[in-house]
MILOKE-552715 format. One record per residue (C-alpha): residue in three letters; x, z, y; residue number from 1. Coordinates in nm, 2 decimals. Layout:
// residues N
+---------+--------+--------+--------+-----+
! residuo !      x !      z !      y ! num !
+---------+--------+--------+--------+-----+
!     ALA !      X !      Z !      Y ! NUM !
...
+---------+--------+--------+--------+-----+
//
This chain:
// residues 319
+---------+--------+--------+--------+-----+
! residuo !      x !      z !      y ! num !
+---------+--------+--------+--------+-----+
!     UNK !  -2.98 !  -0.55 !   3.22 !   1 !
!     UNK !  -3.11 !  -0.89 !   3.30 !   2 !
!     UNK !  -3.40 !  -0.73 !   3.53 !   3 !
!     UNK !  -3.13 !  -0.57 !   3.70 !   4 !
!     UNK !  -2.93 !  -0.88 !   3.73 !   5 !
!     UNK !  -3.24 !  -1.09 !   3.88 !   6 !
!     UNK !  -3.32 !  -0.81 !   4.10 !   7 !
!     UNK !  -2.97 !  -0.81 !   4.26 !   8 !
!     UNK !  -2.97 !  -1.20 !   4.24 !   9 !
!     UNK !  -3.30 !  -1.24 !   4.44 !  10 !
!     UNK !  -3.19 !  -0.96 !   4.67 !  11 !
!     UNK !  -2.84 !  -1.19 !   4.77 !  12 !
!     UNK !  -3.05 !  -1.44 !   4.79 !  13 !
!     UNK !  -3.32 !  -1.23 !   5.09 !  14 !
!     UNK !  -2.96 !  -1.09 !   5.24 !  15 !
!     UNK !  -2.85 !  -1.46 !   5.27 !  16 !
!     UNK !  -3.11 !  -1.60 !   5.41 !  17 !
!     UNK !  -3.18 !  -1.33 !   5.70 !  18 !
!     UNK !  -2.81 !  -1.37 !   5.75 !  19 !
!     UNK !  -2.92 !  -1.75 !   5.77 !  20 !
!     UNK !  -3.17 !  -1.68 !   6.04 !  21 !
!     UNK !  -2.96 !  -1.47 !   6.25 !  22 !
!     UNK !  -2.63 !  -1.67 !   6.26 !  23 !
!     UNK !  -2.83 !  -1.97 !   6.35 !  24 !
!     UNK !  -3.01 !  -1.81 !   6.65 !  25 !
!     UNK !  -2.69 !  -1.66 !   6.78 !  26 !
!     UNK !  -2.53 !  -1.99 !   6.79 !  27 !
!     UNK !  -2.84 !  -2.16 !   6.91 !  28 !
!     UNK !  -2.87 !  -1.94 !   7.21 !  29 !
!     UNK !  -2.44 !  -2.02 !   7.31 !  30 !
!     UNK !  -2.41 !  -2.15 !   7.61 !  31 !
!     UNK !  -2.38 !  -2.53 !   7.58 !  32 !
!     UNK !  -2.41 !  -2.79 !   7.28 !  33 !
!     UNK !  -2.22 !  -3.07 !   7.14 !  34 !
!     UNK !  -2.37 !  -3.35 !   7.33 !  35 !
!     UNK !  -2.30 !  -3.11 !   7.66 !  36 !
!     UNK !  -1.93 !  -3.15 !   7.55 !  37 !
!     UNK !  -1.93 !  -3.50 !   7.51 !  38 !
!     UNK !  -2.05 !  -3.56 !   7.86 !  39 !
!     UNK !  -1.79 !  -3.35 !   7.99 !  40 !
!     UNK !  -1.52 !  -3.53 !   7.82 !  41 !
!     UNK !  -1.67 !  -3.89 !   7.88 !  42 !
!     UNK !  -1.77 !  -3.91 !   8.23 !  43 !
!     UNK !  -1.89 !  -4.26 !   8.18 !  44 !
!     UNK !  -2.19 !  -4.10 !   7.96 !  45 !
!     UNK !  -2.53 !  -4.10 !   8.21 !  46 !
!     UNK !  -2.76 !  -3.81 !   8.17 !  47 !
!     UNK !  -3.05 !  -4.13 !   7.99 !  48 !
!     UNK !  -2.73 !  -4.13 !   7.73 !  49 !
!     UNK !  -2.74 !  -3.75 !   7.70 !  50 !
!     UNK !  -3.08 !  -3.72 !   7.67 !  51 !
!     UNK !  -3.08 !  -3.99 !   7.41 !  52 !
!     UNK !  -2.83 !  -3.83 !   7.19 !  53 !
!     UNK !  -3.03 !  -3.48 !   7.19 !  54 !
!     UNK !  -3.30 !  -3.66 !   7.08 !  55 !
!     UNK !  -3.12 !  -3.84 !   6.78 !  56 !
!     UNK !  -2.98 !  -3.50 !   6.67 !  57 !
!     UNK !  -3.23 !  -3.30 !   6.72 !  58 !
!     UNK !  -3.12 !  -3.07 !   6.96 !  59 !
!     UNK !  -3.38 !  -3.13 !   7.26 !  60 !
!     UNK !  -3.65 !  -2.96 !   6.96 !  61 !
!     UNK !  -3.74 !  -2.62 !   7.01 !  62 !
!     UNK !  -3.50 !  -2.36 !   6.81 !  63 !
!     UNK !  -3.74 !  -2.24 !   6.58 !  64 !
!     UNK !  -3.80 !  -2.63 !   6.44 !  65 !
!     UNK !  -3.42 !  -2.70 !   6.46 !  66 !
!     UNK !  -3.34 !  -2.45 !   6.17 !  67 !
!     UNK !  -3.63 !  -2.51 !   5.96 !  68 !
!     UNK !  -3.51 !  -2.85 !   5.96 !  69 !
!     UNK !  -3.14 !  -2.71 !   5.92 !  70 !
!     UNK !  -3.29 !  -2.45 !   5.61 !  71 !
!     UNK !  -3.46 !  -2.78 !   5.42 !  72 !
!     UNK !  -3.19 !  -2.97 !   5.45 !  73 !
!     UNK !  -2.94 !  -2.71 !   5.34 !  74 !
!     UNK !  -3.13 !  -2.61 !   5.03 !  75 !
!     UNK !  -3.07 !  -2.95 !   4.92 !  76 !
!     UNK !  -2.74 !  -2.92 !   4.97 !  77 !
!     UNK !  -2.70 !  -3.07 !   5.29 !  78 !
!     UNK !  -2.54 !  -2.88 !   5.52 !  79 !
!     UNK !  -2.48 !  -3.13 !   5.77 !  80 !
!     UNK !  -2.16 !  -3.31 !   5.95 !  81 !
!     UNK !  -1.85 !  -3.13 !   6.14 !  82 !
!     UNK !  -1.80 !  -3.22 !   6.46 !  83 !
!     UNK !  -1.43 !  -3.13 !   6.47 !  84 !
!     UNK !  -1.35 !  -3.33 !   6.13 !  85 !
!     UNK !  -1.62 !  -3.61 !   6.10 !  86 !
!     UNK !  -1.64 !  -3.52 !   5.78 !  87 !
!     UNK !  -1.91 !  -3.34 !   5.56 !  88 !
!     UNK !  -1.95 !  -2.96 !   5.64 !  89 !
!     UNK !  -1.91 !  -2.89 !   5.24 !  90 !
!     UNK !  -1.54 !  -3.16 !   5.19 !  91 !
!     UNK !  -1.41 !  -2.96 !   5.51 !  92 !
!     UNK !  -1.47 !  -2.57 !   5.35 !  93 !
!     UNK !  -1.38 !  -2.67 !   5.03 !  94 !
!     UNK !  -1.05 !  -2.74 !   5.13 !  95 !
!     UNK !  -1.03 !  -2.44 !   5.36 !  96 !
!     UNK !  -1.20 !  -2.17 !   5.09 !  97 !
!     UNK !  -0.91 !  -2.27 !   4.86 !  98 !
!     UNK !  -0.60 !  -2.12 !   5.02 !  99 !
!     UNK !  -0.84 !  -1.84 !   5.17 ! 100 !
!     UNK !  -0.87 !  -1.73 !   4.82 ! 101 !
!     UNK !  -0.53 !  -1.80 !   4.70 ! 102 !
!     UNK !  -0.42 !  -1.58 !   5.03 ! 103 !
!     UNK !  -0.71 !  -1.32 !   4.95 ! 104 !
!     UNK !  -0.64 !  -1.34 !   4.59 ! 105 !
!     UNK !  -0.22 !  -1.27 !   4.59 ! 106 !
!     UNK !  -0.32 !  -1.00 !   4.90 ! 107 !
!     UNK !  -0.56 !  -0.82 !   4.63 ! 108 !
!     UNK !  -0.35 !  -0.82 !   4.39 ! 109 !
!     UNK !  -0.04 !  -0.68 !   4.57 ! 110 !
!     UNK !  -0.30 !  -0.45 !   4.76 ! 111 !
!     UNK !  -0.42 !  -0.28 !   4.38 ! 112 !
!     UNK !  -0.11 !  -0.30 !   4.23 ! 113 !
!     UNK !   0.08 !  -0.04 !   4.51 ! 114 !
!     UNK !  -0.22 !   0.10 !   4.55 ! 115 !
!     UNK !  -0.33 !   0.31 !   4.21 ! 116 !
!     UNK !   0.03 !   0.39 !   4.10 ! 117 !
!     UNK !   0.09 !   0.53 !   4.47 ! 118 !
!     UNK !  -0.24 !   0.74 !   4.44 ! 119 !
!     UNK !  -0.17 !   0.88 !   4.11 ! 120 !
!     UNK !   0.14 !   0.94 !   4.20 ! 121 !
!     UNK !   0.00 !   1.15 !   4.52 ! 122 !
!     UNK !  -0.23 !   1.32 !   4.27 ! 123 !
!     UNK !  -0.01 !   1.44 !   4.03 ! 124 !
!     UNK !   0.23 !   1.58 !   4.31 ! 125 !
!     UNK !  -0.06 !   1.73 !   4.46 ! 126 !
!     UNK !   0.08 !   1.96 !   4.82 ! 127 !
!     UNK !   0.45 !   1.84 !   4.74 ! 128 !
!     UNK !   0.68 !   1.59 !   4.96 ! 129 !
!     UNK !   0.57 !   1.30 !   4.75 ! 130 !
!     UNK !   0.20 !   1.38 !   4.83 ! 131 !
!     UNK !   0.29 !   1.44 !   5.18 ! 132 !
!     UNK !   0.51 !   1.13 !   5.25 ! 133 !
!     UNK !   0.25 !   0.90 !   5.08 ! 134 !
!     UNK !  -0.02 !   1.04 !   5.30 ! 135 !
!     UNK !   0.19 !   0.98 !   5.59 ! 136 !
!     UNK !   0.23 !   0.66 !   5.55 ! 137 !
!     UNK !  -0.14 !   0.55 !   5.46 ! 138 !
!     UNK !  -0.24 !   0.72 !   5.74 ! 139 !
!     UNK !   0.01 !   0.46 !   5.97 ! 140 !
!     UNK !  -0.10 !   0.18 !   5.73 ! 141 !
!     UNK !  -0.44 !   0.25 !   5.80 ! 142 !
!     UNK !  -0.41 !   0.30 !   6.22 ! 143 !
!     UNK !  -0.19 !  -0.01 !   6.22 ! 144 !
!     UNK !  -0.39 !  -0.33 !   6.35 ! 145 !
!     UNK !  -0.33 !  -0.65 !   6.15 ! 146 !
!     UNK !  -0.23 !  -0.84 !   6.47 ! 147 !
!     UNK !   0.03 !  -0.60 !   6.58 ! 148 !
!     UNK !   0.13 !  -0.60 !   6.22 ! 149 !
!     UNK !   0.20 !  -0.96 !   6.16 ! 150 !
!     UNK !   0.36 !  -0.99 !   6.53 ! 151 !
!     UNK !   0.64 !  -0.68 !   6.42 ! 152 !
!     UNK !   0.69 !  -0.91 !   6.05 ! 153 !
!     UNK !   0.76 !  -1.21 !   6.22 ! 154 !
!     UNK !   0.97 !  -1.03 !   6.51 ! 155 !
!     UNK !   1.17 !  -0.87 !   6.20 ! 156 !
!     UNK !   1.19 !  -1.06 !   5.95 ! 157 !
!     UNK !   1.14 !  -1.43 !   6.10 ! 158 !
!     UNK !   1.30 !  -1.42 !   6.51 ! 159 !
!     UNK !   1.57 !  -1.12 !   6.48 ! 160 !
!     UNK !   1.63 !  -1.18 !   6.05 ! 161 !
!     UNK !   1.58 !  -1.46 !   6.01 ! 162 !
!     UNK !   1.50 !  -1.49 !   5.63 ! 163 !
!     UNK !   1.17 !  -1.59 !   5.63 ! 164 !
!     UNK !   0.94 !  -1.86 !   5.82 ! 165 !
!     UNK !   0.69 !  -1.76 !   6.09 ! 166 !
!     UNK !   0.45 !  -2.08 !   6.02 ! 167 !
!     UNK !   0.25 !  -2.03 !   5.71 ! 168 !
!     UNK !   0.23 !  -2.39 !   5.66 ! 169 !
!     UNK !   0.54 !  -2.59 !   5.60 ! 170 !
!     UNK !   0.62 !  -2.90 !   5.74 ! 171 !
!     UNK !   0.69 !  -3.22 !   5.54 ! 172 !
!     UNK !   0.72 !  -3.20 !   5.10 ! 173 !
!     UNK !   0.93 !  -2.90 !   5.05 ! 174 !
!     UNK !   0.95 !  -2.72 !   4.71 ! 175 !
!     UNK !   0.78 !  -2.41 !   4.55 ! 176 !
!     UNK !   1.00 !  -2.20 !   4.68 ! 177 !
!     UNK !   0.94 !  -2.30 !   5.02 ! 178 !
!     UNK !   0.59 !  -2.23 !   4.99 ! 179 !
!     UNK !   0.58 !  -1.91 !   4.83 ! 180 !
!     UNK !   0.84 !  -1.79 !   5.07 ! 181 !
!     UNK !   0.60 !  -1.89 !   5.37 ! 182 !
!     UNK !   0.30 !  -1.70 !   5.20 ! 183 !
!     UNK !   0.51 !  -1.38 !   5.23 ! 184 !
!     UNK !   0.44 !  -1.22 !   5.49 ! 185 !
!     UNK !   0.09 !  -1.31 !   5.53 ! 186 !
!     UNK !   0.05 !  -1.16 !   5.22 ! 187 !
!     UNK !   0.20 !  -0.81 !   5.32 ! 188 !
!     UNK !   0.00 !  -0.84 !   5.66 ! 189 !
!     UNK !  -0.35 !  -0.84 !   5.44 ! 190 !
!     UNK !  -0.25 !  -0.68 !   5.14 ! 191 !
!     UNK !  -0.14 !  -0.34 !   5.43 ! 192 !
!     UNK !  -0.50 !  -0.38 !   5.55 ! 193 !
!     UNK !  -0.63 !  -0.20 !   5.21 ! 194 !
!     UNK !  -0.32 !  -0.03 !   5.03 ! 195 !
!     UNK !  -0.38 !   0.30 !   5.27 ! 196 !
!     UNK !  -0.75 !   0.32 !   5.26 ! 197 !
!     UNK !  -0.74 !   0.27 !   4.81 ! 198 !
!     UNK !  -0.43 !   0.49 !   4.74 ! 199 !
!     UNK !  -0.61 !   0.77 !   4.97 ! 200 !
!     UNK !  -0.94 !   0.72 !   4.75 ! 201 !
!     UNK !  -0.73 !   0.77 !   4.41 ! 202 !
!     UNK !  -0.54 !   1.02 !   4.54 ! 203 !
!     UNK !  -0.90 !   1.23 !   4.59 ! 204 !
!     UNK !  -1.12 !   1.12 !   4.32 ! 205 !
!     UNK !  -0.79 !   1.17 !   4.10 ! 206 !
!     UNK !  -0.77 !   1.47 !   4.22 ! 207 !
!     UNK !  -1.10 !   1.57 !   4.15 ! 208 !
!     UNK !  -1.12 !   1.44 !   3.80 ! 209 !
!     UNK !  -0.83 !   1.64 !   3.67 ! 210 !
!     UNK !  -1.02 !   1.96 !   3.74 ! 211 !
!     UNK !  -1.28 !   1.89 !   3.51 ! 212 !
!     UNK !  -1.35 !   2.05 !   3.17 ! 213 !
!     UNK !  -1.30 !   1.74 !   2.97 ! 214 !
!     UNK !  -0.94 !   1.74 !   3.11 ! 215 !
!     UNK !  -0.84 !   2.07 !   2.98 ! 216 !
!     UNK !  -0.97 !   2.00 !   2.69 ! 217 !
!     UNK !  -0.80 !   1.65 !   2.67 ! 218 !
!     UNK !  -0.45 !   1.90 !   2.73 ! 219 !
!     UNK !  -0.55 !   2.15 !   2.43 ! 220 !
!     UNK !  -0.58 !   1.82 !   2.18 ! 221 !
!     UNK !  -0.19 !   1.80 !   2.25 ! 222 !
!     UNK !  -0.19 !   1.53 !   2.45 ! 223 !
!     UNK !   0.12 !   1.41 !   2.75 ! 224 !
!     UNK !   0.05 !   1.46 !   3.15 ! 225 !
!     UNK !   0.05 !   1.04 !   3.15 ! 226 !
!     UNK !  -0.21 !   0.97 !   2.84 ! 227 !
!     UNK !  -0.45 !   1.25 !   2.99 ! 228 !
!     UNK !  -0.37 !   1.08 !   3.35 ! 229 !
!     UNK !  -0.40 !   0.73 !   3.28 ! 230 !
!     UNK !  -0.63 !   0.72 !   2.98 ! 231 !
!     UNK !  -0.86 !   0.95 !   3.07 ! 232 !
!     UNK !  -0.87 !   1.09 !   3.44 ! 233 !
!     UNK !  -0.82 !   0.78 !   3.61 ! 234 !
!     UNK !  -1.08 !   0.57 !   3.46 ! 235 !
!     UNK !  -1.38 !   0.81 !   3.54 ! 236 !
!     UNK !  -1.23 !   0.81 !   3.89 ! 237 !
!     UNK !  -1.20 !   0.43 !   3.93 ! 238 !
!     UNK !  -1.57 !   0.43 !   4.00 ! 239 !
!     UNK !  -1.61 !   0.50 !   4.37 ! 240 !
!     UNK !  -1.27 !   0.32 !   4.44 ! 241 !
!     UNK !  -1.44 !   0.03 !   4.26 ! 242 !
!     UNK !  -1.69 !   0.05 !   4.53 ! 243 !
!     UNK !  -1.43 !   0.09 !   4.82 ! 244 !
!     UNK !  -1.22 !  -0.24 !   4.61 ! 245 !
!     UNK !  -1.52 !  -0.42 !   4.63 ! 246 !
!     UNK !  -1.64 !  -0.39 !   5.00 ! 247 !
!     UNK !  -1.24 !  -0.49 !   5.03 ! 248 !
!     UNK !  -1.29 !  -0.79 !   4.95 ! 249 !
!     UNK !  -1.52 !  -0.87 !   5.26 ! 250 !
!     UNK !  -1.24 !  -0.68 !   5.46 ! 251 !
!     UNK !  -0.99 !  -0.96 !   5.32 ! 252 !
!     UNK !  -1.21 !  -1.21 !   5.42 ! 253 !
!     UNK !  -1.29 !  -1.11 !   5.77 ! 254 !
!     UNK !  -0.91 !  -0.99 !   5.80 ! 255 !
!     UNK !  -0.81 !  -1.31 !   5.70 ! 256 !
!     UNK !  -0.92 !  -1.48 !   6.03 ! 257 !
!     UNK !  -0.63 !  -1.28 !   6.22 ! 258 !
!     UNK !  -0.40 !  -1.30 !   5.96 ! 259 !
!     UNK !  -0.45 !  -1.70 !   5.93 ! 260 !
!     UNK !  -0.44 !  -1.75 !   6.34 ! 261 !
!     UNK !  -0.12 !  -1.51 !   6.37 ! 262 !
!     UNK !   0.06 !  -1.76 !   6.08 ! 263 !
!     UNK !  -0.10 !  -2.09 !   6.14 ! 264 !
!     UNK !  -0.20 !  -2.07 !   5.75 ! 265 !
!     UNK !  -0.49 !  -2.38 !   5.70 ! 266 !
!     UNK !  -0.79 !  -2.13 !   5.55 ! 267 !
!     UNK !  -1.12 !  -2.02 !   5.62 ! 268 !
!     UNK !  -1.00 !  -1.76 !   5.91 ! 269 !
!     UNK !  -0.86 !  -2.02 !   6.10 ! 270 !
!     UNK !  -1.12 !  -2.30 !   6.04 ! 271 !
!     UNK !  -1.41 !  -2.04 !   6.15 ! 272 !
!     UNK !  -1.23 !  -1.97 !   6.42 ! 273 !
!     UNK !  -1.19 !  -2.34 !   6.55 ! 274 !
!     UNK !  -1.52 !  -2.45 !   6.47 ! 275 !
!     UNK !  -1.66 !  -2.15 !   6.73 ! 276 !
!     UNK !  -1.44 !  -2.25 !   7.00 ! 277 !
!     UNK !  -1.52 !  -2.63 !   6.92 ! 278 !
!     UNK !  -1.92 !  -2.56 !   6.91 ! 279 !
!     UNK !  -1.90 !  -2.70 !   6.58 ! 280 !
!     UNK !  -2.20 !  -2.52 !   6.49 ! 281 !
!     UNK !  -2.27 !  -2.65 !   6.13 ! 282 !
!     UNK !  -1.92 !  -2.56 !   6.02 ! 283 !
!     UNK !  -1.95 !  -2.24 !   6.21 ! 284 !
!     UNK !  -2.29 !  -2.10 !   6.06 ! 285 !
!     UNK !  -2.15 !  -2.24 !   5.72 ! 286 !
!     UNK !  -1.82 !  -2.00 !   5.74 ! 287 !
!     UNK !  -2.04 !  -1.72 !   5.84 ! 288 !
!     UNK !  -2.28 !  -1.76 !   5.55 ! 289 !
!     UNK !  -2.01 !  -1.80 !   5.30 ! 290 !
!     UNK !  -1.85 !  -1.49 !   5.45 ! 291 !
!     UNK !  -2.17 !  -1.30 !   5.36 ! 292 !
!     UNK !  -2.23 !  -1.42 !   5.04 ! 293 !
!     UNK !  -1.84 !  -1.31 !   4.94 ! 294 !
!     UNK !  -1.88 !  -1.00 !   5.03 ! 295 !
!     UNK !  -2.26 !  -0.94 !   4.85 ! 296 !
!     UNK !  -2.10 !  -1.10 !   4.55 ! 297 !
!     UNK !  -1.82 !  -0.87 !   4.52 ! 298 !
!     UNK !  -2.06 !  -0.55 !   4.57 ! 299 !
!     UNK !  -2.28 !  -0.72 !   4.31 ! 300 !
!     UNK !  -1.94 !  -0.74 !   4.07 ! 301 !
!     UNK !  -1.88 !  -0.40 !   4.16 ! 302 !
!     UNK !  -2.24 !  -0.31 !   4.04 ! 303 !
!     UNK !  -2.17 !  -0.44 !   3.69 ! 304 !
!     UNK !  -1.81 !  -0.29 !   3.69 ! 305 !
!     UNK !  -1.99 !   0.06 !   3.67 ! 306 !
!     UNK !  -2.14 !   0.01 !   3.34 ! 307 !
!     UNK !  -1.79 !  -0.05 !   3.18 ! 308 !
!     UNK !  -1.63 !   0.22 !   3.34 ! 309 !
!     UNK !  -1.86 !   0.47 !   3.23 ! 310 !
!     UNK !  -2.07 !   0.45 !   2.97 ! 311 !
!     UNK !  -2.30 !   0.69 !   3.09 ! 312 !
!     UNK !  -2.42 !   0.44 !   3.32 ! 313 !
!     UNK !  -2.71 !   0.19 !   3.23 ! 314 !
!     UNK !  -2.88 !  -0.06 !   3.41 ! 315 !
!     UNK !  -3.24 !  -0.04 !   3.18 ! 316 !
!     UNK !  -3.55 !   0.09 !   3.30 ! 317 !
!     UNK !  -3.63 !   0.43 !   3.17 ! 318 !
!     UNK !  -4.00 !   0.50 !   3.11 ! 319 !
+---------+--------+--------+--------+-----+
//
């Protein structure tokens, strides 16, 4: 188990670093730098000024050098200053990642909790209306893009309704419920990203679990529909949803960037976002790695949650 652990651990670590590479090459090779922007927005600066500040920063060094100086520094935990916020790159995303992952984290939760009751209920009604309406609607759920989604919620439910606010970000001190009641429908908007995809893989690999031996045999100890359903069906067919949960939770991050721009919500989306269109490239390549290293830590949870599901599955070497 612990060589397996290392193994993956050293693998993240390869994954993140290519990542590393890449991101930082992409944004090398953008058209225009931050000290080009500054000229543009203070004529007074001469181009001796410009070529001054390039100099200071860096920037007039070839690519190759500028990242091994950008890799050193960040492995010391110096991921350098934001542009945008004149503040540390790691004060700015710390603030951000926290309502990301309340956001992704209520969205999850919401997502898993329709999800599996929906898919065993398609399963169990197997070729009958309730099978047929649930499939209906996950396939709409799941041709439905999140930015025409959140624009028909806040058509509904904020302009024509009126019950609840468009702007995921209150003004002034208001109360709990004032928050929670702004977090509503970006929640929906995320948590629809995933319900249709995760009930469709319960409803299959439930499906396909209740026609195995161990099942009849399971009906023949005198056991109910729900015990042999939910105690012993649905767990062996958790695995490969666990998988499809897991690569979810990249989804939810890279969904949240729409979902965060359509409702003004403060998180990582939106700070990503920003810090492309300002050329903050430090905050920018930042995002991106964090971005990768959420989604290869979730696959890597997913890895471990096999060996719990089913016992069967062991992570020692065999000789």
């Amino acid at each position: 188990m612990l060589a397996f652990l290392l193994s993956r651990f050293y693998q993240i670590l390869i994954v993140i670093f290519l990542m590393s590479f890449v991101c930082y090459m992409l944004l090398g090779l953008m058209p225009g730098d931050p000290i080009d922007l500054l000229i543009s927005a203070d004529p007074r600066l001469t181009a001796e000024d410009a070529a001054r500040l390039k100099t200071l920063y860096g920037i007039d060094q070839p690519l190759g050098k500028r990242y091994l100086n950008w890799l050193f520094a960040a492995l010391q935990g110096d991921f350098g200053y934001s542009r945008l916020y004149v503040k540390p790159v790691i004060v700015v995303i710390w603030g951000a990642l926290e309502k990301t992952l309340l956001l992704m984290g209520i969205a999850f939760v919401v997502s898993v909790a329709i999800a599996i009751p929906t898919g065993v209920l398609a399963a169990r009604r197997a070729h009958g209306f309730a099978d047929y309406s649930i499939n209906l609607l996950c396939f709409a759920g799941i041709s439905i893009p999140a930015f025409w989604l959140a624009l028909m919620l806040i058509l509904l439910f904020s302009v024509i309704l009126g019950w609840l606010p468009a702007n995921a970000t209150p003004v002034g001190d208001v109360g709990l419920l004032e928050k929670a009641k702004s977090m509503i429908l970006p929640v929906i908007t995320l948590a629809m990203v995933s319900i249709g995809g995760v009930t469709r893989y319960v409803r299959g690999s439930l499906r396909e679990s209740l026609q195995q031996d161990y099942i009849q045999t399971a009906y023949a100890k005198g056991l109910s529909e729900s015990q042999v359903v939910w105690r012993h069906a649905l767990r062996n067919s958790m695995i490969p949803v666990i998988t499809i949960l897991s690569l979810d939770l990249g989804t939810f991050f890279s969904g949240a960037l729409i979902v965060e721009i359509m409702f003004s919500y403060p998180g990582m989306g939106k700070l990503l976002f920003d810090a492309i269109q300002g050329s903050d490239y430090n905050l920018a390549l930042a995002g991106l790695l964090l971005a990768t290293a959420v989604t290869l830590l979730a696959n890597f949870l997913a890895d471990i949650s096999y060996a719990a599901l089913d016992p069967r599955i062991s992570f020692r070497e065999r000789n």
